[in-house]
N, C-alpha and C positions, 0 to 999 in steps of 0.2 A: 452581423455575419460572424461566423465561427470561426476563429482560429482554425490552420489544422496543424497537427500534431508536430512537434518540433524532438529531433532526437538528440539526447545529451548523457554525457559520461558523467556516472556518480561515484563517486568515492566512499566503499562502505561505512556501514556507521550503525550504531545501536539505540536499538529504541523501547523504554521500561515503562510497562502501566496493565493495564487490564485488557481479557482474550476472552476470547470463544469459539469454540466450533461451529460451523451452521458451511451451507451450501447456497446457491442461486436458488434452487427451488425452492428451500424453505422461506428464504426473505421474504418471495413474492406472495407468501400464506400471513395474515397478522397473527394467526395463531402459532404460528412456529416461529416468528421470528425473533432473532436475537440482536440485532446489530443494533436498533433503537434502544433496547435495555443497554446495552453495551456502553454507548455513550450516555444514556441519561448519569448508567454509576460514574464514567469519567470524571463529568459533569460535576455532577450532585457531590463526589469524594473531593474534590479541588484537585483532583491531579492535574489540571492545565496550571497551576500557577503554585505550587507548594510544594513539589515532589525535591528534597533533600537530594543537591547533586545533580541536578537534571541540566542539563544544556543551558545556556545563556539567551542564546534569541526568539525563546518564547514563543518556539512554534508548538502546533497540533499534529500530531503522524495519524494516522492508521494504517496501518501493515498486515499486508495480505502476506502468508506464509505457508507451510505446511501445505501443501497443494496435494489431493490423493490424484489426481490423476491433471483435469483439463477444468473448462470453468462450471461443468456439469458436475463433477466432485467434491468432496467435503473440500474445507480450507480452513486454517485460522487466522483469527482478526486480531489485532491487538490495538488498543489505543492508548496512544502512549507520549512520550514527549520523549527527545534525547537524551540518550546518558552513556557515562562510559561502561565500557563492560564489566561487570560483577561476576566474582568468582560463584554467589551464592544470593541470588535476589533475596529479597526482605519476604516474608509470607505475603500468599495474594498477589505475587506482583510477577508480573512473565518478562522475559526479557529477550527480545528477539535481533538478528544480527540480519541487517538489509544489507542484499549482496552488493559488492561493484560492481559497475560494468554500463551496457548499455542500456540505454530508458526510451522508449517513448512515452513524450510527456503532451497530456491532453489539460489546457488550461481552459477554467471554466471561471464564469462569474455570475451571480443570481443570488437565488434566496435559500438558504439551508430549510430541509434538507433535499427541496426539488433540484439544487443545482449539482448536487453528488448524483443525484438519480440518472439526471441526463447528460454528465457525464458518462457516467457508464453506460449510458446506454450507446453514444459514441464510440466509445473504447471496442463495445462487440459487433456495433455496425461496421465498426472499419476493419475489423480482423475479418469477420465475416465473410467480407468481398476480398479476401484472398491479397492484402498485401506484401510490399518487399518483404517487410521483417516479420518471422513466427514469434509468438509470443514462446516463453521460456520457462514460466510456470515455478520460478526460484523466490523469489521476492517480488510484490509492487506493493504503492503505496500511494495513499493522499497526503499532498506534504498541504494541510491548512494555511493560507495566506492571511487570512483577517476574516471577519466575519462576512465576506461575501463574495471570498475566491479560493479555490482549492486548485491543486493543481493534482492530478492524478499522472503516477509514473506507473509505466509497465515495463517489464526487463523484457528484452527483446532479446535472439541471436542476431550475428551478422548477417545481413542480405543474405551472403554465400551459404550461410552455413557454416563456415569453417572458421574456426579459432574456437568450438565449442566439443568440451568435452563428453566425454558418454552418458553422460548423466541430461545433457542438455543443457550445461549453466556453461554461460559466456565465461572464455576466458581472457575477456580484453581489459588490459591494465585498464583503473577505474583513475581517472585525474584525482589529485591529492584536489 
């Protein structure tokens, strides 16, 4: 049986390694897709275990960012590890700032990389049917557990609606 989704306060934080652009529709083409390239480079360069400065507990990110519109629009991916913010990343290396604030988080467990797939495929069946919380389109991310759990966050607003500014991005203090 499947977990369901459990909602929790993040405390910004930054995350340094390799991007790209791409949309929903082009993943679902193998000819357009980029997100398998994406982490093969991860991968293949040792950024999970070599990146000079990076976080201490040895996680995996990928961070959805840059949103053009909804999850029909272009977005960027980064995959990355933690680190602190840089006035001027190193060449080749993106550095993206994950907002605070509110998360739905959807935990998954399987075998990479069907068990990301049907996470997300979760993640758009449950918005789909019209829940409490809109998605917010600022930051989400897969925080990598081990090699056989991901945990996917989506920033959410409040139920109400309210405590979020014009733009759409929550503005609920994020827990240290």
């Amino acid at each position: 049986m499947t977990a369901a989704p459990t909602l929790e306060q993040v405390a910004p934080f930054h995350v340094a390694g390799l991007a790209v652009r791409t949309r929903n529709s082009d993943e679902m083409n193998p000819a357009t897709a980029r997100l398998g390239d994406l982490w093969g480079r991860f991968f293949s360069q040792s950024w999970d275990g070599s990146v000079p400065g990076r976080g201490d507990d040895g996680r995996v990110f990928g961070v959805y960012s840059g949103y053009e519109s909804d999850e029909h629009g272009a977005f960027d991916v980064t995959a990355g590890v933690v680190m602190p913010p840089a006035d001027a990343p190193a060449d080749g290396v993106t550095q993206v700032a994950v907002q605070g604030g509110t998360y739905l988080v959807f935990r998954c467990e399987g075998t990479m990389p069907q068990m990301v797939i049907d996470g997300w495929v979760r993640v758009w069946q449950h918005f789909a049917a019209a829940p409490a919380h809109c998605r917010r389109f600022g930051t989400d991310f897969e925080q990598y557990e081990g090699p056989d759990e991901v945990a996917i966050y989506i920033g959410v607003l409040p139920a109400s609606g309210a405590n979020a500014d014009a733009t759409g991005t929550s503005v609920t203090t994020a827990a240290a």
